[in-house]
DRENVO-741605 format. One line per 4 residues: number of its first residue (from 0); their letters; for each residue x, y, z of N, C-alpha, C, O. Coordinates in steps of 0.02 Angstrom, whole numbers. Example, Ala and Ser with C-alpha at 12.3 -4.5 7.8 and 13.67 -1.06 7.14 Angstrom:
2
0> AS> 660 -284 390 615 -225 390 660 -165 390 712 -166 423 ~ 642 -112 354 684 -53 357 645 2 394 670 57 402 $
This chain:
81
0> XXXX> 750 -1497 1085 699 -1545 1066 640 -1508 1035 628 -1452 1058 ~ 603 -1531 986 579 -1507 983 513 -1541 987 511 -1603 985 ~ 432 -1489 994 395 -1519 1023 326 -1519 962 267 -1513 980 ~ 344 -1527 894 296 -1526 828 321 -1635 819 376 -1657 803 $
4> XXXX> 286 -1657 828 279 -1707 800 250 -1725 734 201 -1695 713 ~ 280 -1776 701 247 -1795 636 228 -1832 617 267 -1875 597 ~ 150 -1844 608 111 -1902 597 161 -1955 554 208 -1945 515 ~ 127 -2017 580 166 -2069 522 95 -2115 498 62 -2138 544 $
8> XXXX> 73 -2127 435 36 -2165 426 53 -2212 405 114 -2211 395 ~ 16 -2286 382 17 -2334 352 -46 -2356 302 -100 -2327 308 ~ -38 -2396 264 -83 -2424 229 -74 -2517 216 -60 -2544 162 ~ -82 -2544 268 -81 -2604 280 -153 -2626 225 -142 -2664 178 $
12> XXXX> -220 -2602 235 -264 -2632 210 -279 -2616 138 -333 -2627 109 ~ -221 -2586 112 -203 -2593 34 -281 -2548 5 -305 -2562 -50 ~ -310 -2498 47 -333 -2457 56 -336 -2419 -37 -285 -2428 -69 ~ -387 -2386 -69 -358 -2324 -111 -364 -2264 -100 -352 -2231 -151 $
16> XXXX> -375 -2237 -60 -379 -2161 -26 -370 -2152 43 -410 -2173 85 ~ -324 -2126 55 -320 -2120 148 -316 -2038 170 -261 -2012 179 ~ -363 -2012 176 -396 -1964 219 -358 -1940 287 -352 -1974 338 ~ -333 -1869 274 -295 -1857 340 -324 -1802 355 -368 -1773 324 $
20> XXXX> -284 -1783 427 -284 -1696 451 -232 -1663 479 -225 -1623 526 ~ -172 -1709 413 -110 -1671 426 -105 -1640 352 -141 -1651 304 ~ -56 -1602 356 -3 -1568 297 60 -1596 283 91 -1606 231 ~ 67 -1603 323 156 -1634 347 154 -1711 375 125 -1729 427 $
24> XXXX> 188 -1747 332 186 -1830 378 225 -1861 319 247 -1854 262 ~ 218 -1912 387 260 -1961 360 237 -2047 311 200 -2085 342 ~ 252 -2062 260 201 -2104 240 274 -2168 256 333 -2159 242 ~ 232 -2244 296 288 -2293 301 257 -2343 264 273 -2401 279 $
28> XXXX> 198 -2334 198 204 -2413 183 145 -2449 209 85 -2435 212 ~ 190 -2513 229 153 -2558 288 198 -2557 350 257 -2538 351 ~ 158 -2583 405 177 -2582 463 257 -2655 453 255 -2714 436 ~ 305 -2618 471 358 -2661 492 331 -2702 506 276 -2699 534 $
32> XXXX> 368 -2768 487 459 -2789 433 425 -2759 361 472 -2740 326 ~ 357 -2748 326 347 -2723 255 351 -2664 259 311 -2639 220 ~ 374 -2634 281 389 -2555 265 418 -2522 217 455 -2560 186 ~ 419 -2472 198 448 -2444 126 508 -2415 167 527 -2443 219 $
36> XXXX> 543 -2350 139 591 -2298 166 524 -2267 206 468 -2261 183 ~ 548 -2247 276 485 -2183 291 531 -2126 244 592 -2117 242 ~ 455 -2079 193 462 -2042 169 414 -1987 196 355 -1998 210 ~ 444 -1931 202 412 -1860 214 368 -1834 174 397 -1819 122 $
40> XXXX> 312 -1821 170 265 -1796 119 221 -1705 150 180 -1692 194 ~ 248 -1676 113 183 -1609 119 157 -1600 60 181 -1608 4 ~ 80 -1573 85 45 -1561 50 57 -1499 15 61 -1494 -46 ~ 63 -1446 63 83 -1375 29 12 -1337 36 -20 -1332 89 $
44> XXXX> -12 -1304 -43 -77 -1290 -52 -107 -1336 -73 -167 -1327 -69 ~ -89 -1393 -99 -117 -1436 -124 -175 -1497 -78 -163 -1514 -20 ~ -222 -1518 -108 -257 -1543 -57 -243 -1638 -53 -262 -1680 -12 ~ -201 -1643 -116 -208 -1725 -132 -108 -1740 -142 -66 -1699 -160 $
48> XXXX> -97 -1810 -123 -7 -1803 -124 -20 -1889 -140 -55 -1922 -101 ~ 12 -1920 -198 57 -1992 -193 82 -2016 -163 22 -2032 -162 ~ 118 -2046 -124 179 -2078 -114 202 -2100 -156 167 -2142 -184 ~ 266 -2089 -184 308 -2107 -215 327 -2166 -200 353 -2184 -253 $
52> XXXX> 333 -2217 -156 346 -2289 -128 294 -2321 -164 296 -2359 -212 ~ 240 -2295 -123 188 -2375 -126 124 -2376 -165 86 -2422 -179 ~ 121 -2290 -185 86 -2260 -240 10 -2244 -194 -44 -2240 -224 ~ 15 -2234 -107 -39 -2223 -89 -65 -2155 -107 -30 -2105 -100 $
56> XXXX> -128 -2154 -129 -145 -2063 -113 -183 -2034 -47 -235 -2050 -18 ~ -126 -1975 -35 -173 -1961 36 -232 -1902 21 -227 -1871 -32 ~ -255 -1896 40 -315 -1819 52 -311 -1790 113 -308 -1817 169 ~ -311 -1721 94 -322 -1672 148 -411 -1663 177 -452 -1632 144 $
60> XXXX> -427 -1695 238 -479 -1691 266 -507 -1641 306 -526 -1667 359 ~ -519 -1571 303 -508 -1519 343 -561 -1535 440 -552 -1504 493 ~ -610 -1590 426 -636 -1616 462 -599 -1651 517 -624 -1651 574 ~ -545 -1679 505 -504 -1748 540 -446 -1688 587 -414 -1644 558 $
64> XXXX> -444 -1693 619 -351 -1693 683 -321 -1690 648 -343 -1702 591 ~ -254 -1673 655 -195 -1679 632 -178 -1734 677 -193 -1729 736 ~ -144 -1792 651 -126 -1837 645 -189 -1910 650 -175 -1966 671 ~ -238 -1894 631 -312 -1937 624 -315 -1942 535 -293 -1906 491 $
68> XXXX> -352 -2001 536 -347 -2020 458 -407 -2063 476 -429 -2079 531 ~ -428 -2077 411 -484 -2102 386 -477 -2153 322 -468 -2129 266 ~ -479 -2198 327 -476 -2253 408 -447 -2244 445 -389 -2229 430 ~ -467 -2248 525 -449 -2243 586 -368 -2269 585 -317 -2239 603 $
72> XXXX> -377 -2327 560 -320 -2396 579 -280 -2354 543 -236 -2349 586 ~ -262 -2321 500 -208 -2323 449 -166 -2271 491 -121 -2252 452 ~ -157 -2232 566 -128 -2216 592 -77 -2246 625 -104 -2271 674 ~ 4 -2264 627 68 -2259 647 41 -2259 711 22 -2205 732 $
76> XXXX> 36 -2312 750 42 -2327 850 98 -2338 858 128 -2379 823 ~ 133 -2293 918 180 -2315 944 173 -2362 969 116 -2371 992 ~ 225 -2415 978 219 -2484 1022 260 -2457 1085 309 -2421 1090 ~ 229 -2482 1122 266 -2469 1208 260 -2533 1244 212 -2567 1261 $
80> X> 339 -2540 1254 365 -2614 1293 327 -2617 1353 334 -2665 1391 $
């Protein structure tokens, strides 16, 4: 198992910049049933990435967590039954 998790964001509020403090994540879209493919995105050296789905752009926030974004909301909650 392994113990590196990978952010998943969303952009439900049709947002144009979503602000992270990851490198590595996952972009889903909107929150299920509108979801795209979850697609894998790194940044690399680079500080800015597309999604290829839904055409969001993310930014590298050196300020924010890894897995915190800006807007708050646009972070992937697990749901727990």
């Amino acid at each position: 198992m392994s113990d590196h998790v990978v952010p998943h964001f969303h952009n439900d509020a049709g947002v144009p910049i979503i602000e992270i403090g990851s490198r590595e994540f996952m972009c889903v879209g909107a929150n299920p049933p509108f979801d795209h493919p979850h697609v894998f995105l790194d940044l690399g050296n680079d500080n800015e990435i597309i999604c290829p789905y839904c055409s969001t752009l993310y930014r590298f926030a050196a300020d924010l967590a890894a897995g915190q974004s800006r807007p708050p909301e646009c972070v992937v909650k697990d749901k727990v039954a």
